[in-house]
N, C-alpha and C positions, 0 to 999 in steps of 0.2 A: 446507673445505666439499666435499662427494661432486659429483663434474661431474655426475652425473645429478641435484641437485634446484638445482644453479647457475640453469639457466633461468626454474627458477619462483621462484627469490630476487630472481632480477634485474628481472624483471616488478611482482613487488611493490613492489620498491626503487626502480624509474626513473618507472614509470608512477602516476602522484597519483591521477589520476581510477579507474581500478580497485583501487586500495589502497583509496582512503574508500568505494567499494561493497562492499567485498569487508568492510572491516571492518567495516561497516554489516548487511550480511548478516551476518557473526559474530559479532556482539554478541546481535542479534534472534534467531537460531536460537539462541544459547544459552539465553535465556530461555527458546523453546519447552518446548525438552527439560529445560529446569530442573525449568520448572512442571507438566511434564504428570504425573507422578507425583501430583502434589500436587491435581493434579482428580479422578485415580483413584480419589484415596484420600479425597476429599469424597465421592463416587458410594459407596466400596465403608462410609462410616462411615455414609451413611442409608439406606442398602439393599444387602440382603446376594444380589442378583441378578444370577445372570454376565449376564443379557441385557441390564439395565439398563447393563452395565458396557461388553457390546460393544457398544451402542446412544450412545452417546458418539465411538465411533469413526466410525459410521455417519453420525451426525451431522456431527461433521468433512466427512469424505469428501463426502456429500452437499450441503451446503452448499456447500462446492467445486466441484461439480458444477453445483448449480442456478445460480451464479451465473458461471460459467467463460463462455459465449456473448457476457454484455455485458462481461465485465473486458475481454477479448481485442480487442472494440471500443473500450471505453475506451483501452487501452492504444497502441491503432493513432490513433486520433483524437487524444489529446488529450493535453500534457506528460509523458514517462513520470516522469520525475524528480520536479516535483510532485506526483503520484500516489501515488508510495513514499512521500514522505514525509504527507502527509494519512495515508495507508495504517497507515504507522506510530503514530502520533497519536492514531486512531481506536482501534486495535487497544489501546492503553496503556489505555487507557477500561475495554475491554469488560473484557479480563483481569481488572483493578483492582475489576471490579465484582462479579466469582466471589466475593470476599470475604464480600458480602452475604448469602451461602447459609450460613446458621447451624442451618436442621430439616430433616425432609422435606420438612413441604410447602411450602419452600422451593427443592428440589432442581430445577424444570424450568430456574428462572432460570439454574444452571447451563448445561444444554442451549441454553436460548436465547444466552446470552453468549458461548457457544460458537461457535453460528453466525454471529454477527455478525462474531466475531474470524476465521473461516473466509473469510465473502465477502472480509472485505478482504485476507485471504491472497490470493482467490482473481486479486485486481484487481492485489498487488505481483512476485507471482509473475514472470508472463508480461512485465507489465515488467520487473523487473530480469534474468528470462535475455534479453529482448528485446533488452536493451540492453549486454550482454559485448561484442556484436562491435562497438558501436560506443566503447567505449572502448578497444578492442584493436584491434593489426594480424592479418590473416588468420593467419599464420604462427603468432603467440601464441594463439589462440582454442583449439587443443585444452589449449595447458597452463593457459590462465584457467580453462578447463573443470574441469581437471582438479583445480586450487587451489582452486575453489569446494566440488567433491567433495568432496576429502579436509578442507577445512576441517567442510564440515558433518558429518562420520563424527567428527573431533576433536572438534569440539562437541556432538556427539551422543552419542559416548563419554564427556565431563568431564561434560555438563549432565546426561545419563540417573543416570550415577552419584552426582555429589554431589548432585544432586537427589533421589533415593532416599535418601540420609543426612539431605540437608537438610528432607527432610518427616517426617524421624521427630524432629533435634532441634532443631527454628526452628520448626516447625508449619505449616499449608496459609497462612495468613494471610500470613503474613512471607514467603514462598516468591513468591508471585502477586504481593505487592507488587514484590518485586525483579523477576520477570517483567517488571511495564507498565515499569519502567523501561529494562528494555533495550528497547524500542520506541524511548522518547524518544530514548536514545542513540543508536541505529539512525539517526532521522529528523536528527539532527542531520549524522552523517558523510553521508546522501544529500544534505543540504542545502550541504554544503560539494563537492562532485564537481560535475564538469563533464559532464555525458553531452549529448554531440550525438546528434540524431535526425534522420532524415528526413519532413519530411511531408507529408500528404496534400494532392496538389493543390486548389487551389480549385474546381476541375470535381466532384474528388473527393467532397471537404469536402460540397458540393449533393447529388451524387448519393447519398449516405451520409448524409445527415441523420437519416433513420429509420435508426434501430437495426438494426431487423430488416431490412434491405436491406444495413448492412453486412457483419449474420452472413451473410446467405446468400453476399453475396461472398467472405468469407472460407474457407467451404465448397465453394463451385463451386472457388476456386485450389486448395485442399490435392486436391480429386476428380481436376482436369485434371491435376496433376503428381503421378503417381503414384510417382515418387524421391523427393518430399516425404511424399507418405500413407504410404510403408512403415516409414520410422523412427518416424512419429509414433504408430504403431502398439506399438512394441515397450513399450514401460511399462507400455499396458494391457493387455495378453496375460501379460505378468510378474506384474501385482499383480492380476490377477482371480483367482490361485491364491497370491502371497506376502503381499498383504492378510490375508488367512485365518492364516494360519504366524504372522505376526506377532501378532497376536493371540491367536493358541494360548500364543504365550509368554510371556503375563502367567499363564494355568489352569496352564503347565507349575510356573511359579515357586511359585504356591500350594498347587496340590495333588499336585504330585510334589516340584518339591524343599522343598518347604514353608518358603521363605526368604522369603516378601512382597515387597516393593518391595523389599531389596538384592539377591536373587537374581532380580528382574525386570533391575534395575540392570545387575547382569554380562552377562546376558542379551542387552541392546539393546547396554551396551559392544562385545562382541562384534561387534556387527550392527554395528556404527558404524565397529568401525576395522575389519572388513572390506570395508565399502564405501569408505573410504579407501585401502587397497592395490589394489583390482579396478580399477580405470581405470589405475592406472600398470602394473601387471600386462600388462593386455589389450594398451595401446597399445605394450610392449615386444616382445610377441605377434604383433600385429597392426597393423605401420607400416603398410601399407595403405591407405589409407582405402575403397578399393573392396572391400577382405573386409569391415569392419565390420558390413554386413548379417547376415552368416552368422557373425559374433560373438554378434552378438545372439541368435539361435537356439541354438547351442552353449549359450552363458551360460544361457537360461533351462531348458535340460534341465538345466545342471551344477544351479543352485541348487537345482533340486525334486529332486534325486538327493542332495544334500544334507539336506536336509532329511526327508529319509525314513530318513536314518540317525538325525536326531535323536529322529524317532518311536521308534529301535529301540533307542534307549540308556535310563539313567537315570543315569548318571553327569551332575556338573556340568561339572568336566573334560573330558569327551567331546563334551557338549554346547556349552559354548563355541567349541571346534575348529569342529565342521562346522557351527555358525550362521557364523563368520565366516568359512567357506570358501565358505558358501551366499551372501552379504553380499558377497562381493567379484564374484563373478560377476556380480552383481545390479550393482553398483558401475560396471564395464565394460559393463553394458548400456546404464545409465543416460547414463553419459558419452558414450559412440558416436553413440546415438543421438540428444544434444542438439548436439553438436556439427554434423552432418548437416542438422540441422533450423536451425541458425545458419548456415549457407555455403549450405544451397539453397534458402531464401527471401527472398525482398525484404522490404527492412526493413519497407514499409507496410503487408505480411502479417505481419510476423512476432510480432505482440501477437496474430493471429487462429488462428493457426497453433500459438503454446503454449500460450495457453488451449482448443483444441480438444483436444490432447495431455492437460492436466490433466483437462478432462471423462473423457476415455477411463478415465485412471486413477485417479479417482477411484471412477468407478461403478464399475470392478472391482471397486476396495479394496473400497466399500460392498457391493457385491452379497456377495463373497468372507467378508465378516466376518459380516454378519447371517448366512448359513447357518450358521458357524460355528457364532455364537450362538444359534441356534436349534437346531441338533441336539445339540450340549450341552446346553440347558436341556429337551429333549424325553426327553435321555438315550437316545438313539438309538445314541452311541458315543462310547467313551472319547476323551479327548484325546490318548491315545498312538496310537491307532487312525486319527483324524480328521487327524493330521497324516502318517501314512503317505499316505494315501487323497489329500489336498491335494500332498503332494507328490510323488506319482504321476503324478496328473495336469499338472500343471507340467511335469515331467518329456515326459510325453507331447505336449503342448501345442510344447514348443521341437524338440521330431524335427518336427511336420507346420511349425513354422516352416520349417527347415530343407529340406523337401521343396515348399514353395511359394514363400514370401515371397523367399525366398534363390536361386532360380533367376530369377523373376521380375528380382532385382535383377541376377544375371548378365546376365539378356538386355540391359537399359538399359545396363552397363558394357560391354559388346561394341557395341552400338549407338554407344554415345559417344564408344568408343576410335575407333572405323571412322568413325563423322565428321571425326575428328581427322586420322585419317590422309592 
């Protein structure tokens, strides 16, 4: 065995309670990317509308969104672990129930099933990253981090791909059902883990009874610590312009390389195990943990600088390369800044604090995709055009990170060092 992935074998192998999360998370994220093909391609068999099609994403996203304020309370108030697993549960339902969309005018059922399966995304999330650090010791928490990464990029890569095969020869129906089952399976290894939490004082507990008085406190911490606001920043500055890009690459799949769902397939491959090498990359990069701010920045000018290449190619080959060059960067953002956001919050924040993060990045994702989808279906400019143009400004976007966010963070690290001293 290589001494650089010893660590992260060891973590899996010794520690139980992070093993049944982690492969509870791997089971259910496979399902995701099993199945999403297989919604695609319900959307694109009763209507032939790219908008309809990016409107599903939006969907997603937004739903994420709408509901990201109360999970982030749910998740700080109340059992995370029973949560995931209800989460998981729920979610088996909704999937299970896409079956039912047999016509068009069947087709919103989709949309709505969707959303449902989204909130409760929206509620498992923030718990289970809430809770890495407390089945891990400090020390372990970048490589939990980082084994979570790269497992969801593995999973992302097998599910995106045989998922793509498996909806052309098993069909949507059979696809979706194996979906809700990875949920069940999922709910089961959360149910077998042991995750301690911290919680909420009894004074607490009173003074937070309304909802909306928890958000706002969870808002007023992430404002007053501003070493917390800046990472939890970096995802949605990333995906208000790689939301878009991603989505470009289902139009690139069909109306450039004219491959459908298996050249979508290689496509996200790509993007999967690129974001699985970008965190071990960056962190060999960048031991630091006080550059990782100005990782962040680099990373998201590399990806849209990436990504403008793939605007300039038409090869598949070419395009594989610098999607998964664009994907790893992205990869190192991701992890940086989750990690950061796990070491500088208190546990009783930190359901409020990663659901505020999903918010940011969700509405990007959504904002970022519907333009998409609407200047394509307006025909205002090609998709080889529109992804130059997206990742340009990405591109542009992580230089003024770099020139604000990333001094800013200088100043706290000189501050803190000179406390220390």
């Amino acid at each position: 065995m290589s001494d650089n992935l010893r660590p992260y074998f060891k973590l899996i192998r010794e520690n139980h309670d992070f093993r049944r999360l982690w492969i509870a998370q791997s089971i259910s994220n496979f399902g995701d990317w099993f199945g999403l093909l297989a919604l695609y391609a319900i959307i694109g068999r009763y209507s032939d509308s790219e908008f309809l099609l990016g409107l599903i994403i939006v969907v997603k996203m937004l739903s994420l969104a709408f509901f990201s304020p109360i999970a982030g309370y749910f998740a700080d108030r109340f059992n995370r672990r029973r949560l995931m697993i209800l989460c998981d549960l729920l979610r088996a339902v909704a999937v299970l129930g896409i079956i039912l969309v047999q016509s068009e005018t069947m087709l919103w059922l989709a949309y709505v099933l969707t959303a449902v399966q989204m909130m409760l995304s929206a509620v498992f999330e923030p718990a289970k990253t809430s809770s890495i650090p407390n089945v891990t010791s400090e020390e372990n928490l970048t490589n939990a981090n980082i084994i979570s990464t790269a497992t969801w990029s593995i999973i992302f890569t097998t599910g995106m791909a045989i998922g793509g095969f498996a909806t052309e020869w098993l069909g949507t129906d059979m696809v979706l059902a194996l979906d809700a089952l990875t949920y069940v399976i999922s709910a089961w290894f959360v149910f077998r883990a042991v995750i301690p939490q911290k919680r909420l004082s009894e004074e607490e507990l009173y003074r937070t009874r309304n909802p909306f008085k928890g958000i706002k406190e969870g808002l007023s911490y992430l404002f007053r610590n501003r070493h917390i606001l800046r990472p939890s920043l970096a995802k949605g500055v990333s995906t208000a312009f790689l939301g878009g890009l991603v989505y470009l690459l289902i139009i690139v799949s069909e109306e450039v390389l004219m491959m459908g769902s298996i050249g979508l397939g290689l496509l996200y491959a790509a993007r999967g195990f690129g974001t699985g090498i970008g965190p071990v990359i960056g962190r060999r990069i960048f031991q630091d943990e006080k550059d990782w701010v100005l990782l962040m920045g680099l990373a998201i000018t590399f990806c849209g600088s990436m990504y403008m290449i793939v605007g300039l190619v038409n090869s598949l080959s070419l395009m594989l390369i610098f999607v998964l060059l664009a994907h790893a960067a992205s990869g190192a953002n991701w992890v940086s800044s989750t990690v950061l956001l796990q070491k500088r919050t208190r546990d009783t924040f930190r359901g409020r604090i990663f659901s505020t993060e999903w918010l940011l990045f969700t509405i990007g994702n959504s904002i970022s995709t519907i333009i998409a989808s609407l200047v394509l279906e307006a025909k205002i400019m090609d998709v080889k055009s529109l992804i130059l143009v997206y990742g340009g400004l990405m591109a542009l976007a992580g230089i003024i990170w770099s020139f604000t966010i990333t001094q800013n963070e200088k100043e706290y690290q000189m501050t803190l060092h000179g406390s220390d001293a």
